[in-house]
C-alpha positions, 0 to 999 in steps of 0.5 A: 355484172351481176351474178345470177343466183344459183338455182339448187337442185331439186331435192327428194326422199329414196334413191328415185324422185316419184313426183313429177316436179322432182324429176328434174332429169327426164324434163331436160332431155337435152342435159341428161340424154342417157337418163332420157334413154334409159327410162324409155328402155325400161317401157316407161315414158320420163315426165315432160316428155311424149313419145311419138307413136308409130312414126314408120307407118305415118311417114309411110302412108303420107309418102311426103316430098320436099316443096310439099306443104302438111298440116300437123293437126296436133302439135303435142310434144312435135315428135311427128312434126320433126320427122315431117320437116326432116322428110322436106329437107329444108323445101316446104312446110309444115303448119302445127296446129294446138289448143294447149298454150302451155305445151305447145309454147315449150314446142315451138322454142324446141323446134325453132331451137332444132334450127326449123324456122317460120319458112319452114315450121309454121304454128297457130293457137287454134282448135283443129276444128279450124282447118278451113281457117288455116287452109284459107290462110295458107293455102291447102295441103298435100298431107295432114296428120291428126293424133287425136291422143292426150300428150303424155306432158299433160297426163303427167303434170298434176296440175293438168288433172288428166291422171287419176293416178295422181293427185291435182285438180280435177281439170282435164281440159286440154286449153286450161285458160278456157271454158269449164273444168271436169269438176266444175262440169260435174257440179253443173249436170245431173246424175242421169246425164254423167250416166249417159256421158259415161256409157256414151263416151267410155262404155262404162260398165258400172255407170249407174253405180259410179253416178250413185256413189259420186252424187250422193258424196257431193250431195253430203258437202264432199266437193269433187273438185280433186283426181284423188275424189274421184278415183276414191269415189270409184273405187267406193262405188264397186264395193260389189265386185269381187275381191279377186276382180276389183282391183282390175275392175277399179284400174279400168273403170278409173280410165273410162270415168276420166275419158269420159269427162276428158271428151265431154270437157273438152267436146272432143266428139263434137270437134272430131265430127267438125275436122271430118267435114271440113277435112276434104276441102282442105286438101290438095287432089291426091292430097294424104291424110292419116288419123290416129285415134284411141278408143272405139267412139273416135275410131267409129266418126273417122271409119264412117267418115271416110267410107261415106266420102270414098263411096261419094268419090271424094277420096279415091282410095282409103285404108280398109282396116287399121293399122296397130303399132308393133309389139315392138313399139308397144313393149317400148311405148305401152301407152301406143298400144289402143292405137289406131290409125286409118288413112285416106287420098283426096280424089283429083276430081 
């Protein structure tokens, strides 16, 4: 029988691995549990990982029962998707739903590997502006959840582009294998359009200063093809700002540039807006659904959707404010703490 060649452990400089590749440890949870759980103590997220956000106040507002058939709108690393099979105990199913062929493959392998099989944990490649097309494959569904957040596998991967704390291609989009990346979208558009999508998609407030400085590099030959370019462009644009402000200035600004091309890449608006109107018809009478979102433009789609169809009968009940994750969970998980989540019932009629 032939031996397999032994596969060396990953070797690093300093007492800690920094890199995402070296950080062996945090990405198999299953072998180093206790390093897993000492990182997440420390308020920190280990790579490869996601930490599910307000897990409670989900299950609570989906009330789910076993034979019930839900809908996981975004699959990500399937922390929620796990806590919705557990509430069926065996009886039911939950269809997971991703456009990110990379993370979502390591997903289903972990879910099957938790013992849920195809009976009870079904999964399709597809944008969730497709509901209507899963819904009219399996049937409607007694409650949805739609976290509209990146994963946190795909803001600490380099090779994703999310993060402009880190140095990779500047990519950004959620399903790499289709469509434009953020740099390649930046050498297409005009200067007055990357303005109207920062200020339209993040409200940033020094978009004509970015726009300025990131054009007039790439109009010199330097390409903004990398994280790093554009995060070093930023901080060249508000030179301005002063001293004691910058800093802070720069963090944010680096932030609202990134989602604003993270949006327009991937057309999360666009595809948001889609998922609202189809969302009713998916759903069984009495049928829950719960949206998570993460900044003010999401947040705004979701608020008017649901008050528009409740005044309409559509849903019979819906949430009148949003609920916030704990100070608990936010000191535990700080990337919860933009969260929103805002909930409605489908009428009977």
């Amino acid at each position: 029988m032939e031996e397999k060649p032994h596969k060396r452990r990953v070797h690093y400089s300093g007492k800690y691995p920094k890199k995402f590749e070296e950080k062996y440890k945090e990405q198999n949870p299953e072998k180093y549990a206790d390093t897993v759980a000492h990182i997440i103590s420390k308020g920190s997220t280990p790579a490869g990982m996601h930490i599910s956000i307000m897990v409670k106040e989900i299950l609570d507002v989906l009330d789910i029962k076993p034979g019930q058939q839900g809908l996981d709108c975004t699959l990500g690393y399937g922390g929620h998707t796990r806590k919705m099979l557990e509430k069926l105990e065996g009886q039911g199913c939950v269809y997971g739903l991703d456009v990110d062929p990379i993370e979502s493959a390591k997903t289903v392998k972990r879910l099957r590997d938790a013992g849920f099989s195809e009976e009870n944990f079904g999964f399709r490649l597809t944008n969730f502006a497709n509901i209507d097309e899963v819904a009219g494959e399996v049937g409607k569904f007694d409650f949805v959840l739609a976290d509209l957040g990146v994963s946190s596998m795909q803001i600490d991967d380099p090779e994703r582009g999310f993060s402009y704390k880190i140095d990779g291609p500047l990519d950004l989009r959620l399903d790499p294998q289709h469509g434009q990346s953020a740099a390649e979208r930046l050498h297409d558009i005009t200067r007055e359009e990357f303005v109207g999508m920062m200020v339209e998609n993040s409200d940033e407030p020094y978009a004509e200063e970015i726009a300025d400085k990131v054009f007039s590099l790439m109009k010199k030959g330097y390409p903004m093809d990398t994280t790093t370019a554009l995060r070093e462009a930023i901080e060249a644009a508000l030179w301005k700002v002063p001293k004691e402000e910058k800093k802070d200035a720069i963090k944010k600004s680096c932030a609202r540039v990134f989602q604003a091309l993270r949006i327009d890449v991937n057309s999360e608006f666009e595809v948001l807006y889609t998922f609202l109107e189809k969302l009713p018809g998916i759903l069984k009478p009495g049928g829950k659904v719960a949206i998570l979102t993460f900044h003010s433009g999401e947040d705004r789609l979701v608020k008017k959707s649901f008050k528009e169809l409740f005044r309409d009968g559509v849903y019979s009940e819906i949430s009148q404010d949003v609920t916030r994750p704990s100070a608990e969970e936010c000191r535990i998980n700080p990337r919860s703490k933009s969260t929103k989540m805002r909930w409605a019932i489908r009428s009977d009629s």
